[in-house]
VOZASE-997215 format. One record per residue (C-alpha): residue in one letter; x, y, z. Coordinates in steps of 0.05 Angstrom, whole numbers, plus 32768, in hexadecimal, padded with zeros to 4 digits. Each point is the difference from the previous one (the first is absolute). Layout:
<atoms>
aXYZ;...
</atoms>
This chain:
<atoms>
x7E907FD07F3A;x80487FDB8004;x8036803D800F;x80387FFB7FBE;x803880178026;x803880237FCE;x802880258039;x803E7FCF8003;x800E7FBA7FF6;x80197FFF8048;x7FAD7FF58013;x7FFF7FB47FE6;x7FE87FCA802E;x80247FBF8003;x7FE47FCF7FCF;x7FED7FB78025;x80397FD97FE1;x802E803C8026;x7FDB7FF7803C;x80067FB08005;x804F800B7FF4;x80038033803D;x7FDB7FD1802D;x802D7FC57FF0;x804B802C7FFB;x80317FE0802F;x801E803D802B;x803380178029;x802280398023;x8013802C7FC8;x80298033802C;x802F7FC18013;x7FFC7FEA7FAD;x7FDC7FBE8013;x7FBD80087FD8;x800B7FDF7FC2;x7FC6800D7FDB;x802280498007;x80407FE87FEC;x7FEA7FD97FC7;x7FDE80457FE0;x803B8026800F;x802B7FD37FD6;x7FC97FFC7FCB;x8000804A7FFA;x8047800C8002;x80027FC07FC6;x7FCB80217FD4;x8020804A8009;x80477FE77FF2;x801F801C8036;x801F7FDF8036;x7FD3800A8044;x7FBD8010801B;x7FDE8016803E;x7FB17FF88007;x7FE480428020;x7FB58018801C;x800280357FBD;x801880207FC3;x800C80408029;x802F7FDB8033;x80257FDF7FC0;x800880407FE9;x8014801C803F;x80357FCC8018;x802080017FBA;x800F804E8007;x80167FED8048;x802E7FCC7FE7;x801E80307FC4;x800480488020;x801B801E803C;x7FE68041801C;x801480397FDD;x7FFF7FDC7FB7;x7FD3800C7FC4;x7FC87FD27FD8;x7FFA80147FBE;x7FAD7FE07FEC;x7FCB80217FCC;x7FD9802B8016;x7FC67FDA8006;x80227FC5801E;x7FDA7FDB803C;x8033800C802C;x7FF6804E7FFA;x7FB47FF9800B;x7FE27FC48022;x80317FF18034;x7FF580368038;x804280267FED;x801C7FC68021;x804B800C7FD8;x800A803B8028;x7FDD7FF48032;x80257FBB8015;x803F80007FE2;x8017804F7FFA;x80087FF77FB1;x7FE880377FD5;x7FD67FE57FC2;x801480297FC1;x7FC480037FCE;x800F7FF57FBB;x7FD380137FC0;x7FEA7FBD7FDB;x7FD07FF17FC6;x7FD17FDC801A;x80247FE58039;x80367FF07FD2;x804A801A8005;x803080117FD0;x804E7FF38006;x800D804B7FF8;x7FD68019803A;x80207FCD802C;x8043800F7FF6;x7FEB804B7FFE;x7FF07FFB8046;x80327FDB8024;x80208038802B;x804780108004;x802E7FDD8037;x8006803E8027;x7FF48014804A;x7FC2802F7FF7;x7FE07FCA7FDE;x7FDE7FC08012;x80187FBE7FEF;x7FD87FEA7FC5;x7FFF7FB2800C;x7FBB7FDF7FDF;x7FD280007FC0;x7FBC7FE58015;x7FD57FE67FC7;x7FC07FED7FF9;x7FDC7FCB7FD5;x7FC780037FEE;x7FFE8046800B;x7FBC8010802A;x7FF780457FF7;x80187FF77FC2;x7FC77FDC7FE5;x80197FB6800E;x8039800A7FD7;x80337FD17FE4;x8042800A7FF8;x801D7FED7FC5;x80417FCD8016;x8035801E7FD4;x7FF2804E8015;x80007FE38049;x80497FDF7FF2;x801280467FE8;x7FE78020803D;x80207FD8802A;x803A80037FDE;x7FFE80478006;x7FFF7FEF8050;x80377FD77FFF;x802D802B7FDF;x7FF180318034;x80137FD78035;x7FB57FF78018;x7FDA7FC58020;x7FC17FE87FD7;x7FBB7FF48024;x7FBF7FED7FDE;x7FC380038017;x7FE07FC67FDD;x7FC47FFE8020;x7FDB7FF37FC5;x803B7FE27FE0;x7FD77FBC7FE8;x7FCE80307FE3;x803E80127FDC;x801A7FC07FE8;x7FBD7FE37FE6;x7FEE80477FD8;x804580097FE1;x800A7FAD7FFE;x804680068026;x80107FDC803C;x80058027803B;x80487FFE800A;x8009801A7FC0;x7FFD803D8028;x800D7FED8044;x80427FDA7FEF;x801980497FF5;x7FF9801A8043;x80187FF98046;x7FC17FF6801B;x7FB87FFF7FE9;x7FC38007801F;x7FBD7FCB7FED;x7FC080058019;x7FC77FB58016;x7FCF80338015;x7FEE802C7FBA;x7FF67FDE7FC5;x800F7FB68014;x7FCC7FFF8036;x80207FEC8037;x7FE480248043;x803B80168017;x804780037FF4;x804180137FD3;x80497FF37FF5;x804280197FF9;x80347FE57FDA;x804680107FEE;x80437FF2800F;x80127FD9803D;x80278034802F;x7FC480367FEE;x7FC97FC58016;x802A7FF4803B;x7FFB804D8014;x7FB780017FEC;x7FF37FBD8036;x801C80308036;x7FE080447FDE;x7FB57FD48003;x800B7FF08042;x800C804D801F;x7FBD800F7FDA;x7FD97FCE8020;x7FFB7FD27FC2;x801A7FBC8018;x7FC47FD58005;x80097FBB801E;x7FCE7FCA7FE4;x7FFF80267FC2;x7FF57FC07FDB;x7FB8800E7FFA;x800C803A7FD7;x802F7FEB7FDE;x7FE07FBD7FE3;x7FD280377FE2;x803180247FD3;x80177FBC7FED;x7FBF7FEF7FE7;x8001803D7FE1;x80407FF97FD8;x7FF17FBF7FE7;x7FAE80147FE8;x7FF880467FF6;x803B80167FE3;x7FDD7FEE7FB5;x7FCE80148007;x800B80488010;x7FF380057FB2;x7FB37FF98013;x80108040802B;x801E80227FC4;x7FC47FEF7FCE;x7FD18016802D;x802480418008;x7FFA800A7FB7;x7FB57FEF7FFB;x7FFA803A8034;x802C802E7FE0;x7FD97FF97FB8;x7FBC80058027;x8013803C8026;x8015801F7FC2;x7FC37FFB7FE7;x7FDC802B8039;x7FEE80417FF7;x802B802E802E;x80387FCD800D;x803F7FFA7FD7;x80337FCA8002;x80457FF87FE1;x7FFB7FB97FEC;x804A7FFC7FED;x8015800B8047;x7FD77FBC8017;x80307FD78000;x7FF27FD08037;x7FC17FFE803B;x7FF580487FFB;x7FD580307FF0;x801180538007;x7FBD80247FED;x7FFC804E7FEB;x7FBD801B801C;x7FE180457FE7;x7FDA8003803F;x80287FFD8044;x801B7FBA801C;x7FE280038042;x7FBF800E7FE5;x7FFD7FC67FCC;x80217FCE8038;x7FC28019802E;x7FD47FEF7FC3;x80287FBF7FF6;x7FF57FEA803C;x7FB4800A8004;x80017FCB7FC3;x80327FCA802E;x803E80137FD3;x80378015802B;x803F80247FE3;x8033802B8017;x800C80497FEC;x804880147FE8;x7FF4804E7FF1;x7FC780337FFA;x7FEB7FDC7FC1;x801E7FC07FFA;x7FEE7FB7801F;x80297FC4800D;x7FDF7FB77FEC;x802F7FBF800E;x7FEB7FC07FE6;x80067FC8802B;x7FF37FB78018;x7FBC800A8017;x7FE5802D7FC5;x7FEB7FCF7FCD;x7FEF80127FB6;x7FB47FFB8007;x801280348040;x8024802D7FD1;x7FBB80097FD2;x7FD880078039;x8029802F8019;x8001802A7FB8;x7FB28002800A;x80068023803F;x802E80217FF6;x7FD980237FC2;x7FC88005802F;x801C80238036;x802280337FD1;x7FC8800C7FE5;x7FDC80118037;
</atoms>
């Protein structure tokens, strides 16, 4: 039985047409900026985002990382939704590396508001910290994949700006972004001071993301990748991937989104599982359970579907490269099966 693997769309494997374009990339040492396979994605990147620099890093966490590095000093405050990536997935590395104290904000979906930014910006006074960044995220993972709309971003960071604040996104997803709501990437990015993009998720690259932003915060991040043990030297090889990426699987991250809604309308249909199809709005998939998620992902599992619990009752299922359409129905049939069981 083939496995259908729904827990990310970081598990991809390099498709042979990536493969034969990281066996021929011409490298160099990337530390000493003399790869320029590397150099030629960083200018495509900062190009495509509209901004004005880029740095190639090992991952989205790092991206993440250095960017906070680069905007905050010890002692200052990140304003991000509560749900933000930052907050959960990175090791409670913003403390943790950079004294800054994250300051969780209530969102709708992931989604900010104007009002609740401003809101929180603290006062300039010595019992308080500094409050220096808004952190972003889009898509928005946990949540469900999604979108922000551009002109409630512009009014967000807006919001920032008037407070004085740097603006990071975390546009890991941020192409999943551009093909669902048919905007070009820097429609958003262009907005910031740095944003985040990810090879390794939905564009299929093994490994791999970028920052971008203006040049005197890229030129901190170089030094800020470099104390974390993320200068690589013939990085080339890596980086000929995400250019492959960029210029063939950008598009057709709309498969990805299809798919998720076949899922979503096939899930709804079984017995025990309930699914807000409004809230798929790109390559995933958040599924209510009446019986607990550890036990269904046990019984998933059993049936080669693999899929990641988000709560006591609910499941996460992410569309990706390697999950075709025919994989979806298959994985509808087992999925019945095993809940059934």
């Amino acid at each position: 039985m083939k496995p259908i693997d729904f827990r990310s769309d970081t598990v991809t494997k390099p498709t042979p047409a990536m493969r034969r374009l990281i066996a021929d990339a011409e490298v160099g040492d990337d530390v000493y900026g003399e790869d320029p396979t590397v150099l030629k994605l960083e200018e495509r990147v900062a190009e495509r985002l509209g901004l004005e620099a880029a740095v190639f890093v090992p991952s989205g966490t790092q991206a993440n990382q250095i960017a906070i590095g680069a905007h905050c000093r010890s002692g200052d405050e990140v304003l991000t939704e509560e749900g933000s990536h930052i907050l959960h997935y990175e090791g409670g590395a913003v403390p943790a590396l950079w004294g800054v104290q994250p300051a969780p904000l209530p969102g709708e979906r992931g989604l900010l508001t104007p009002q609740t930014v401003t809101a929180a910006v603290r006062e300039d006074n010595i019992h308080n910290p500094r409050t220096r960044l808004l952190s972003l995220e889009n898509t928005h993972n946990r949540g469900g994949g999604t979108v922000w709309p551009v002109e409630r971003f512009k009014a967000v960071v807006e919001a920032g700006r008037k407070a004085g604040l740097a603006v990071h996104l975390d546009g890991a997803r941020l192409f999943n972004a551009e093909v669902a709501a048919g905007q070009p990437a820097k429609a958003w990015a262009s907005l910031t001071d740095s944003t985040a993009v990810c090879f390794s998720k939905g564009l299929g690259a093994p490994v791999g993301s970028a920052l971008a932003g203006r040049a005197d915060v890229i030129r901190e991040a170089r030094r800020l990748r470099k104390r974390l043990g993320g200068g690589m030297r013939q990085a080339g090889i890596l980086a000929a991937a995400a250019l492959y990426a960029l210029d063939h699987h950008v598009e057709r991250l709309a498969e990805d989104h299809a798919n998720a809604r076949r899922l979503a309308q096939g899930l709804a249909q079984v017995p025990g599982v309930t699914v807000d199809l409004e809230r798929v709005e790109t390559n995933m998939v958040f599924a209510n359970l009446a019986r607990p998620a550890a036990e269904v992902s046990g019984l998933l599992l059993k049936q080669g579907v693999l899929a990641n619990a988000t709560g006591p009752h609910s499941i996460r299922l992410v569309c990706h490269l390697d999950v075709s359409t025919a994989d979806i129905d298959d994985a509808l049939a087992r999925i019945r099966k095993a809940i059934a069981a």
